[in-house]
N, C-alpha and C positions, 0 to 999 in steps of 0.2 A: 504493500500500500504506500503509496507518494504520498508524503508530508508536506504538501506544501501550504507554507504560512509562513507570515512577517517574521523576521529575524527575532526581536523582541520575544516572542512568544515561543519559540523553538529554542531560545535560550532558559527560559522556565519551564519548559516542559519536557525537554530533553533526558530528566529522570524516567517522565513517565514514558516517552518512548522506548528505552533502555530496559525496561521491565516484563517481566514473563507474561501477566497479564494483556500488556499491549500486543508483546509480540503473539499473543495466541488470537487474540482479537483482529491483528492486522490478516494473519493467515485465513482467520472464517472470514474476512471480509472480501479476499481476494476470492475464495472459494465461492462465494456467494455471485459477484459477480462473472465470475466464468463459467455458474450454471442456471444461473434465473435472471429475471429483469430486478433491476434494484437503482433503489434514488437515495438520493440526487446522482447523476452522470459522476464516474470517478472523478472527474479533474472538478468538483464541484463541491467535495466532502466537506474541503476544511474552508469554503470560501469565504465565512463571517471572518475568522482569523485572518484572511487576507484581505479583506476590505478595511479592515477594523483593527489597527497593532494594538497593541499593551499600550504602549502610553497617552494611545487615542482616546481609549474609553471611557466613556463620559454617562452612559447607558445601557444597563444589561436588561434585556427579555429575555425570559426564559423560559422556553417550549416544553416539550417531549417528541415527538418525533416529526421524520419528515413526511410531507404530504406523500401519500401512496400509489397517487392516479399518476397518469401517464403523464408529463409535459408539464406535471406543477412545481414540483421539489426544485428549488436552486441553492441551497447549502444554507440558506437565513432560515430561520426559524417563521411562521408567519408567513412568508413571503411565495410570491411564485414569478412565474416567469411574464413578462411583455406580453400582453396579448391573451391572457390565461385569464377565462373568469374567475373571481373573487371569491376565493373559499367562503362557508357560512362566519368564521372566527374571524377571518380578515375583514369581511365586509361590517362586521359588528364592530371593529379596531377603529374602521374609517368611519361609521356613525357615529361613535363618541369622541372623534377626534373632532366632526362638524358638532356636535353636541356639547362640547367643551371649548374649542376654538374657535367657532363659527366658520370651519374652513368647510369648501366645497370635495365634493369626492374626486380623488385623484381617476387619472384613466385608466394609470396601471397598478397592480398590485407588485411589482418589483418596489422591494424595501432597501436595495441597495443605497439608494440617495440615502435613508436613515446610518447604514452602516460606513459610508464614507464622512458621516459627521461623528462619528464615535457611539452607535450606538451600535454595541455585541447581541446581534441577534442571534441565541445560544439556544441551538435544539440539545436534548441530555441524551439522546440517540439522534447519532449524525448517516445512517444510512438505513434501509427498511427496504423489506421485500413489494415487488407492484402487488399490492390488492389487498396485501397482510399486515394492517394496521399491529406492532408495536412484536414483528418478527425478530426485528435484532437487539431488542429490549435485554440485559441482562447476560449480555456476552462481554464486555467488558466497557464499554463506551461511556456507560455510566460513571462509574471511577474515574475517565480521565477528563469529564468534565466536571465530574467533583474539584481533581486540582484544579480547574480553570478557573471553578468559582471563589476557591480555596487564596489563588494568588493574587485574582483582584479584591479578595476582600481584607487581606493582610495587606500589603504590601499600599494600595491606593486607597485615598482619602476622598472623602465626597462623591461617589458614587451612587448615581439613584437607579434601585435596582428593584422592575417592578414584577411581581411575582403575582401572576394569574392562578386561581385556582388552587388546588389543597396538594397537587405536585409540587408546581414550582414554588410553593412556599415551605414544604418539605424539604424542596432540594436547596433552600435558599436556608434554612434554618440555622447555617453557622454564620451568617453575617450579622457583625457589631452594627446596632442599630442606633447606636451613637457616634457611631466615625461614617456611616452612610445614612443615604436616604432610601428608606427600604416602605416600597408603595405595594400591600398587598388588596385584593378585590377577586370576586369569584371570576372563574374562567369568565372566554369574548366568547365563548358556544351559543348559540341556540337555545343548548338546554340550561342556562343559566347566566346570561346575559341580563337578563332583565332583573336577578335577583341582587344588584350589586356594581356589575361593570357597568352600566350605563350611566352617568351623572357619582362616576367616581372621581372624575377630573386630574386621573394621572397626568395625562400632557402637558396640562398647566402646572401643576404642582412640580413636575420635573423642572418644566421650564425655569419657573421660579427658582427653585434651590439652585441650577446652577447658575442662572444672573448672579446671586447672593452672594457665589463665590467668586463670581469676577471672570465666569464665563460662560461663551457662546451657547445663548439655548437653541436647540433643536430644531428646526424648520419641518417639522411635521407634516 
């Protein structure tokens, strides 16, 4: 499996690749694509870490896996490709973005323009079989976004990290909620979208703490 990602990050996580777990994980990964369809496309896995270095980040999302249908998954968490209708969670993302910022609906659901402003859009399984919603769950991927979250939460300060749903606030549960901004709300699903994430005003609250510190908030 190619590792590619920002220097920055490859110099932190360089243990984890080094480790028996990774390396057992990188071989089922390689297997998996050499006998099923699986997303996001190889050269696509680690592509938040390549939009997005270590000392960009300025916003962590945090997912669970990637979309499963054909032509959606592009390595951001949330996100899909140019031209790709708007998952049910994405398009509920973009109504409380106009619900909170009075912005208008974007055309496309690429969140890349989010990750070249420093926002880590971080799925906790970075690959998944076509049609097998949370197949690569539990092979080791988990763990080495553990360290990911692990390194921005020691190491940086002032990070607003918003945590959807009773996973990623699970998977968020080691961050100091006095050295970050840590924004949690039920899942952007469908099936509970309405109990919570609607009128939670993440994007503005983001926005805000980082003006506060003296920097560049998010263009959402």
């Amino acid at each position: 499996m190619q590792v590619k990602i920002a220097d920055s990050w490859k110099q932190r996580l360089q243990t984890e690749f080094e480790q028996a777990y990774f390396k057992d994980l990188a071989s089922f990964v390689r297997a998996e694509y050499s006998q099923h369809q699986i997303f996001p496309p190889a050269r696509e896995i680690f592509s938040a870490f390549e939009a997005c270095s270590f000392e960009d980040v300025k916003v962590v999302i945090i997912g669970q896996d990637p979309y499963h249908g054909p032509g959606q998954a592009n390595g951001l968490c949330f996100s899909v490709r140019d031209g790709v209708p708007f998952p049910p969670s994405l398009l509920n993302i973009f109504k409380e973005i106009k619900l909170d910022l009075g912005q208008d609906m974007p055309s496309s659901g690429n969140l890349m323009r989010w990750a070249k402003q420093g926002v880590l859009l971080l799925n906790a399984t970075l690959t998944v079989r076509a049609h097998e919603a949370g197949s690569h769950q539990k092979k080791g991927w988990e763990q080495f976004t553990d360290a990911v979250i692990r390194h921005i939460a020691e190491e940086k300060e002032g990070v607003v990290f918003m945590l959807w749903g009773n996973f990623a606030q699970q998977k968020g549960a080691m961050i100091d909620e006095n050295k970050h901004c840590v924004l949690k709300s039920v899942h952007p699903s469908p099936l509970s979208a309405s109990r919570g994430f609607f009128g939670s005003k993440h994007f503005s609250q983001a926005n805000a703490y980082l003006e506060k510190q003296g920097k560049t908030p998010i263009k959402w």
